[in-house]
C-alpha positions as CSV (number, residue, x, y, z in Angstrom):
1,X,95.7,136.8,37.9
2,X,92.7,135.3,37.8
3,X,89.5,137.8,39.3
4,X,87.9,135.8,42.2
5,X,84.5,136.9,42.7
6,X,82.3,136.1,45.8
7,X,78.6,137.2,46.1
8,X,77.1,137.2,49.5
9,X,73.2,137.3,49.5
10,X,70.3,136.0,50.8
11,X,68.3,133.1,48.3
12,X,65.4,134.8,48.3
13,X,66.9,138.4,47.6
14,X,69.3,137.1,44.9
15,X,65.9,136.2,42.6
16,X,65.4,140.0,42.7
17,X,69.1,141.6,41.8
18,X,68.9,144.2,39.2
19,X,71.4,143.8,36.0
20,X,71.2,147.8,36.5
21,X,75.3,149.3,36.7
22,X,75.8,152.7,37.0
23,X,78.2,154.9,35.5
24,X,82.0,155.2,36.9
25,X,80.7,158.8,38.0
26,X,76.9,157.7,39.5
27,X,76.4,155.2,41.7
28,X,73.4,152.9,42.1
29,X,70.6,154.2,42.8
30,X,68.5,151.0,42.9
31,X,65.6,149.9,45.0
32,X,65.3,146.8,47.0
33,X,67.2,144.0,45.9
34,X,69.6,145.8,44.0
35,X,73.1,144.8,45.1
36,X,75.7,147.4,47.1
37,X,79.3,146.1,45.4
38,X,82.6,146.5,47.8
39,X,85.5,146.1,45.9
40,X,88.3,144.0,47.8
41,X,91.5,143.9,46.4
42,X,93.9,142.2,48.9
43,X,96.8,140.2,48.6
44,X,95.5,136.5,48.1
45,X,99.0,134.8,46.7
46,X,102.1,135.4,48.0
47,X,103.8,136.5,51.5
48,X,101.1,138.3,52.2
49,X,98.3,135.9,51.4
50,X,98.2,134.9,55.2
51,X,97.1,138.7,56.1
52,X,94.8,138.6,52.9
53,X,92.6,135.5,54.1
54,X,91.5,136.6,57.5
55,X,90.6,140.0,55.5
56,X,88.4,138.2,53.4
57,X,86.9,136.2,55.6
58,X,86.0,139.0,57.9
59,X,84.3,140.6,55.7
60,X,82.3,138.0,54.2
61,X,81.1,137.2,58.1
62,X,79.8,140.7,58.0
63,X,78.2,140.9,54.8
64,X,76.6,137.2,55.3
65,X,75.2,138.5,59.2
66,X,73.8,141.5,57.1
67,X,72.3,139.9,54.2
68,X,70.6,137.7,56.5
69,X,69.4,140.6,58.6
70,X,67.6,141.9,55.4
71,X,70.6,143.9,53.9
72,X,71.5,147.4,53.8
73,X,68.3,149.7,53.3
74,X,67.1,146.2,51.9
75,X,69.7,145.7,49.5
76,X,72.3,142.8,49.4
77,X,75.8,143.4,50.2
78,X,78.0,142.0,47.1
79,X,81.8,140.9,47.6
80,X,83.8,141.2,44.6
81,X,87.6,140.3,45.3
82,X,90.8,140.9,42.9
83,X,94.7,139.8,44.5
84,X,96.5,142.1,44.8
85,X,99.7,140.2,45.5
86,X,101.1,143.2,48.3
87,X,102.3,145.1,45.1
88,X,101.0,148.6,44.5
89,X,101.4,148.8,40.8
90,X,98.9,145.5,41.1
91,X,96.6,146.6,43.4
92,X,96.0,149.9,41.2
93,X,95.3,148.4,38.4
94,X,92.7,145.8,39.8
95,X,91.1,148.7,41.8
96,X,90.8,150.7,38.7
97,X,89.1,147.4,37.3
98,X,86.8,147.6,40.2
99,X,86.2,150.8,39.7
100,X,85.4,151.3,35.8
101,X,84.4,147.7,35.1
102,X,82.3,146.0,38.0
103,X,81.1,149.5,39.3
104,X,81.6,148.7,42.6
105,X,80.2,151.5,45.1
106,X,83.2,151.3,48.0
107,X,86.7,150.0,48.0
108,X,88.6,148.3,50.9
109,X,91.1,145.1,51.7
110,X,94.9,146.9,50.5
111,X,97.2,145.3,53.0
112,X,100.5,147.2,51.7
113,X,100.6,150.8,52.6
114,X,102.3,152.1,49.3
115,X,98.9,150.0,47.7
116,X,96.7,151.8,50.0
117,X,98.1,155.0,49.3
118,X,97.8,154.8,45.9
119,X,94.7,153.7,45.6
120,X,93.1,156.0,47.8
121,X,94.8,158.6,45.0
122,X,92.5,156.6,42.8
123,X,89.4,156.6,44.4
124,X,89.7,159.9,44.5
125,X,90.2,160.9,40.6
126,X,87.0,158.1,40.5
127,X,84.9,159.7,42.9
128,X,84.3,156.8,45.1
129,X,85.6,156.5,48.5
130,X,88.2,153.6,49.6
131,X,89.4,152.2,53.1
132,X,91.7,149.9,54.6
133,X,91.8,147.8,57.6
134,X,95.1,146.7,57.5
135,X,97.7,149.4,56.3
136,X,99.6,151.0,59.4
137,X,102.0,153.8,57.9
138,X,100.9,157.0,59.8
139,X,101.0,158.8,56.2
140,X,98.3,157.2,54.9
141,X,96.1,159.8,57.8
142,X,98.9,162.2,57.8
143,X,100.5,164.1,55.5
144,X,99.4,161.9,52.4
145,X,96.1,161.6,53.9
146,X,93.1,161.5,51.3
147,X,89.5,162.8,51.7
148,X,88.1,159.6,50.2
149,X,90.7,157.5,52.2
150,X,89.2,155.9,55.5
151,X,91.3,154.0,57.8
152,X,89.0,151.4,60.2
153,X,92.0,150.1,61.9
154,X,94.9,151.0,64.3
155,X,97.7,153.2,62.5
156,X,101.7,152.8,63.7
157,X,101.2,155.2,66.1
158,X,98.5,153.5,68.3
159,X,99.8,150.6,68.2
160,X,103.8,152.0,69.1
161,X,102.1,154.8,71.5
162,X,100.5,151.2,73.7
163,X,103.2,149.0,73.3
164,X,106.3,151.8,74.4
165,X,103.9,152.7,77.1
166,X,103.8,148.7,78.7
167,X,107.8,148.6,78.1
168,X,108.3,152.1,79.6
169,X,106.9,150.4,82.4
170,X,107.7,146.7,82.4
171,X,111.4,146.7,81.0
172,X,112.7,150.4,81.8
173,X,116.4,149.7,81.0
174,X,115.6,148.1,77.7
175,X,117.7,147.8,74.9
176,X,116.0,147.1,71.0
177,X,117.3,146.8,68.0
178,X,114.4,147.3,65.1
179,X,113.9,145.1,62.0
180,X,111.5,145.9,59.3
181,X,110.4,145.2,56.3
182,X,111.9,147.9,53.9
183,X,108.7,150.2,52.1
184,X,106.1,152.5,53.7
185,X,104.7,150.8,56.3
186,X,107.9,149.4,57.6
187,X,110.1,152.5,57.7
188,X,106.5,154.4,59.3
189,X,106.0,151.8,61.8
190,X,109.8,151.7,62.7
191,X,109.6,155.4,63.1
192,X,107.0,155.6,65.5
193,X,108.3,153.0,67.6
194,X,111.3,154.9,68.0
195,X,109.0,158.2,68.5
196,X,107.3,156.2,71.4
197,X,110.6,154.6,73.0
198,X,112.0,158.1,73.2
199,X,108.9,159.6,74.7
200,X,109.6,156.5,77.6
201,X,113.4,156.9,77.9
202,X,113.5,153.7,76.4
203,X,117.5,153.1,74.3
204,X,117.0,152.1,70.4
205,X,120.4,150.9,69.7
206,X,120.4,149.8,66.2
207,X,117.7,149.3,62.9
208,X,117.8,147.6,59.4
209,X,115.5,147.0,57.0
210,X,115.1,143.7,55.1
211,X,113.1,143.7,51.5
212,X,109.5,142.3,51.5
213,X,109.6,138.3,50.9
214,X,113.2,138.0,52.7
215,X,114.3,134.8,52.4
216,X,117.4,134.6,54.2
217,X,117.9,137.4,57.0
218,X,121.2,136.3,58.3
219,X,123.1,138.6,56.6
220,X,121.6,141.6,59.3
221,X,121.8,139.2,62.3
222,X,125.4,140.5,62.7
223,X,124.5,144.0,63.2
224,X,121.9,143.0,65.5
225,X,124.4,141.2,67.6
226,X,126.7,144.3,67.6
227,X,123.8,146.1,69.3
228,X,123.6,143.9,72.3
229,X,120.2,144.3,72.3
230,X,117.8,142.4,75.3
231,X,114.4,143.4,73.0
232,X,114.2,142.8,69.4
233,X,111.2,145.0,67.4
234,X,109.9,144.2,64.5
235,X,107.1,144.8,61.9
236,X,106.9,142.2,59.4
237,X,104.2,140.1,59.0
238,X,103.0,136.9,56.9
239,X,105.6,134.5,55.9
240,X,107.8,136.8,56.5
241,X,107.6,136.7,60.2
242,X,108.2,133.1,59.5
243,X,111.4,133.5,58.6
244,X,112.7,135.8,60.5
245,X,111.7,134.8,63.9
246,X,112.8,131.2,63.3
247,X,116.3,132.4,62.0
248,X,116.6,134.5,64.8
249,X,115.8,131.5,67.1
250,X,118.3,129.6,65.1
251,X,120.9,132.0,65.5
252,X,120.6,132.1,69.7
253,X,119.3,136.0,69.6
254,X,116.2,134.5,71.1
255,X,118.1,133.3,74.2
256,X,119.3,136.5,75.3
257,X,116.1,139.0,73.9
258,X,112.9,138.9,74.1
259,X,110.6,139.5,70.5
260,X,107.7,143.0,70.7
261,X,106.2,144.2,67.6
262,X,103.6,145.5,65.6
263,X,100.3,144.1,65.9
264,X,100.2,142.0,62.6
265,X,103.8,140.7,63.0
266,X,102.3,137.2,65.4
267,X,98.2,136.4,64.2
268,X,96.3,133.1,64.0
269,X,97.5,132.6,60.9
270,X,101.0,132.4,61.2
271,X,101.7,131.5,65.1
272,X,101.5,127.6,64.4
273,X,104.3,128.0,61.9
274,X,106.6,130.3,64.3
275,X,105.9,127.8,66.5
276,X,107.8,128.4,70.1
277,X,110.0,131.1,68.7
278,X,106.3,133.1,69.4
279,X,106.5,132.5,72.7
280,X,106.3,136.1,74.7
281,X,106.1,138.5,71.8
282,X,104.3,141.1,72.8
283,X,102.4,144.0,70.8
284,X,100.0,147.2,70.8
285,X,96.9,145.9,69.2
286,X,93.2,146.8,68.9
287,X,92.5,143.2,69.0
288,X,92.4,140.1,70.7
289,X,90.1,137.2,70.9
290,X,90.2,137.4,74.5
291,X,89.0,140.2,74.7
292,X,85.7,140.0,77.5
293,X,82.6,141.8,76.2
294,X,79.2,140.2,74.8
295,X,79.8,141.6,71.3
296,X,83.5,140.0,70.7
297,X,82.3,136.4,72.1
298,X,79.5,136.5,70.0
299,X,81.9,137.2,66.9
300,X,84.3,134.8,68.0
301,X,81.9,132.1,68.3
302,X,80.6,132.7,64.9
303,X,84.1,133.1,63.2
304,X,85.0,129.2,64.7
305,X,81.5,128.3,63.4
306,X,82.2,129.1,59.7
307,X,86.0,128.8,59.6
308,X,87.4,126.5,62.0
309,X,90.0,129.4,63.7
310,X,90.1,132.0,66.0
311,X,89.7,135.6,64.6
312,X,92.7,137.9,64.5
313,X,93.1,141.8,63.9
314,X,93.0,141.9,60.3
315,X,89.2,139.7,60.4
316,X,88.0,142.0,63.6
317,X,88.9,145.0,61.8
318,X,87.4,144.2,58.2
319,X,84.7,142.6,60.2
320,X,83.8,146.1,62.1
321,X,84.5,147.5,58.8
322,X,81.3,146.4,56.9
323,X,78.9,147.4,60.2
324,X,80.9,151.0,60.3
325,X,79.6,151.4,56.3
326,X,76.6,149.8,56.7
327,X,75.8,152.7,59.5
328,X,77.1,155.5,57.1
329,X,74.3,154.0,54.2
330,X,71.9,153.7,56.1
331,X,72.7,157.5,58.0
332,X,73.2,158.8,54.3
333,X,69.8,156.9,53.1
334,X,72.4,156.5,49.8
335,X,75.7,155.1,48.7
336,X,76.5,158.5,47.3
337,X,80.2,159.2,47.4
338,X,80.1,162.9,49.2
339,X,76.5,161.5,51.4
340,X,78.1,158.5,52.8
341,X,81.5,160.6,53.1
342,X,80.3,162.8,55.5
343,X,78.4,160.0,57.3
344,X,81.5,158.3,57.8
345,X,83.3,161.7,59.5
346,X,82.6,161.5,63.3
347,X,80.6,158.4,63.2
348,X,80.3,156.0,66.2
349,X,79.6,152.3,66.2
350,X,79.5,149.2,68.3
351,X,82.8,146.5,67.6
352,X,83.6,143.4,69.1
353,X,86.7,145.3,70.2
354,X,84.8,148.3,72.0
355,X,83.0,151.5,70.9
356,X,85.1,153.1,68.0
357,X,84.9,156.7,65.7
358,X,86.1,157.8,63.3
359,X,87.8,161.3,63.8
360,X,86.2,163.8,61.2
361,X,89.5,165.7,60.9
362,X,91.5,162.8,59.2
363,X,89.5,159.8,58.9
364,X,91.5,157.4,61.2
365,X,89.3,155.4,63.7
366,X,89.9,156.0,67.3
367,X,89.7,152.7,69.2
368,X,91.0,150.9,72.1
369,X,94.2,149.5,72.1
370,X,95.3,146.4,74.2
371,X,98.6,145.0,75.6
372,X,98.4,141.5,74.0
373,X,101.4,138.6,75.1
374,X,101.4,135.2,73.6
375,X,101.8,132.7,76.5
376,X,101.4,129.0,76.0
377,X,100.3,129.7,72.2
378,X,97.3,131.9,73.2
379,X,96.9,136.0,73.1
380,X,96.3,137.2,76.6
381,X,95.5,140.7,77.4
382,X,98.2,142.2,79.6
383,X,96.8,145.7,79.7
384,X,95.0,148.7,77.6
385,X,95.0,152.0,76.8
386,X,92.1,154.2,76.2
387,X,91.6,155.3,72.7
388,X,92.0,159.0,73.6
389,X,95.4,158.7,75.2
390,X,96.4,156.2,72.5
391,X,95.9,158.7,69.1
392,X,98.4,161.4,68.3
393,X,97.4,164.9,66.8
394,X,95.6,165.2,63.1
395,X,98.3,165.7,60.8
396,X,96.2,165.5,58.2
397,X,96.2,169.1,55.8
398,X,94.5,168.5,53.1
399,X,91.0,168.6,54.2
């Protein structure tokens, strides 16, 4: 594929950015005006491309509101992106690019969990750290969990812990059949729904599991019948979400069950396309646009501003993201690997979403999680859960 690279900086910083690279085992330990390179490799082709783009634009939000602002420690934040086309074989080979070629100081942007898993393997034998604001499989904190690994966003478990919670409550006789997308973080997210429905005394009658990039999902729509479900749950996302929820609309499920999922199943950048078949889904998320604090309508505002749509998750997330590592830098006074590590662990920071931190023992961000129901083609908050009541124990053993 071809590597799409974006540089973010100010005019009058970019006359002063060093040629100076460090080796694949020292970062950069420039002055002023010496770029800081994040590495994004995230899927920008393919089903996944509509989870990609509001990654990337997140991100380059932040690093433009930073650059402005002077930088980190007066150095330019510099985007470099590679596609990983939601393939892990893919993403490890353009993060080892990032790694060994460009030099790049942090990693981020995997939106498949087997990529994020892998390459947080990666950064690991490279001795850089990597993160992801998308992946949801509980593993990737748990037991394959990484030291150089950070998660910024909501794992399966937060999000299934909120949403089983609301549905406990709201729909106690409930019956759901699952359907998810068949690798990592579909069978993870799948399994903690089901963790959470028991917890609520909530009835799982049924589960399949398509193949990423399903084109025709009819031929499990017969086994979702034989459930008599009233609640259908699922986790894909993209185009994928497409396709499913219109076939299952096509098929008459829809008139007799009502659609909850994960939170990157229904975003911005799919709704228009599921079109009514959206109408009432309802997820666990750590995001909405909606959402009523100084900080998100700031961000919202200047999201519309530069790219003509509301935010979703994935651009909140990779948005906060850039602010959480600029903290660490600027905590670590370097972009060391084991400095800003241990900056990272336990740190606090301001979100258009609410105060979040990230928990020392496994690197997953504690945040606050939100009831979110499409009505009328908008997201509206229909309740929240604290971050403390929504995170499960560390699982995490390696470090």
């Amino acid at each position: 594929m071809e590597n799409i690279k974006y540089t973010i900086a100010l005019a009058a910083l970019m006359s002063a950015l060093s040629t100076t690279q460090s080796s694949a085992q020292e970062p950069l330990k420039g002055g002023a005006g010496t770029p800081i390179k994040i590495g994004v490799v995230t899927p920008l082709s393919g089903t996944y491309a509509a989870v990609g783009q509001p990654v990337r634009w997140g991100l380059e939000l932040a690093a433009e509101e930073i650059n402005a602002a002077g930088g980190i420690n007066k150095r330019p934040i510099s985007l470099i992106f590679e596609d990983e086309e939601a393939n892990p074989s893919v993403a490890v080979q353009k993060a080892e690019r990032l790694f060994q070629v460009e030099k790049v100081d942090f990693l981020t942007g995997m939106v498949n969990s087997g990529s994020t898993l892998a390459v947080g393997q990666l950064a690991e034998r490279n001795g850089k750290l990597a993160s992801t604001t998308v992946s949801f499989a509980d593993s990737i904190t748990g037991e394959k969990c990484s030291p150089n690994m950070f998660r910024f966003n909501a794992r399966a478990e937060q999000q299934s812990y909120a949403l089983t919670s609301w549905l406990g409550k709201e729909k106690p006789t409930a019956k759901v059949f699952a359907i998810g997308p068949d690798y990592e973080m579909g069978r993870s997210s799948v399994a903690a729904f089901k963790a959470g429905a028991e917890r609520n005394k909530i009835a799982v009658v049924g589960e399949v599991f398509a193949p990423l990039d399903s084109k025709d999902y009819s031929q499990y729509l017969g086994q979702v019948r034989a459930g008599r479900p009233d609640t259908i749950y699922t986790s894909v996302a993209g185009n994928d979400t497409v396709r499913l929820l219109t076939q299952l609309d096509e098929f008459g499920i829809l008139r007799s069950a009502s659609i909850v999922g994960s939170s990157g199943t229904i975003t911005s950048q799919n709704i228009a396309a599921v079109g009514k078949a959206a109408e009432g889904f309802t997820t666990g998320t750590a995001y909405s646009p909606k959402i009523d604090t100084p900080e998100n309508k700031k961000f919202v505002d200047a999201y519309r501003a530069k790219f003509k749509a509301d935010p979703d998750l994935f651009a909140a997330d990779s948005y906060s993201l850039v602010y959480a590592y600029k903290a660490a830098v600027e905590k670590a006074g370097s972009v060391e690997t084991d400095k800003v590590r241990d900056a990272l662990r336990g740190l606090s920071w301001s979100t258009p979403s609410g105060q979040r931190t990230v928990r020392a023992g496994d690197n997953q961000t504690l945040l606050p999680m939100y009831i979110v129901k499409i009505k009328n083609g908008q997201f509206d908050i229909a309740g929240s859960v604290k971050a403390d009541d929504a995170i499960g124990p560390d699982a995490c053993k390696r470090f």
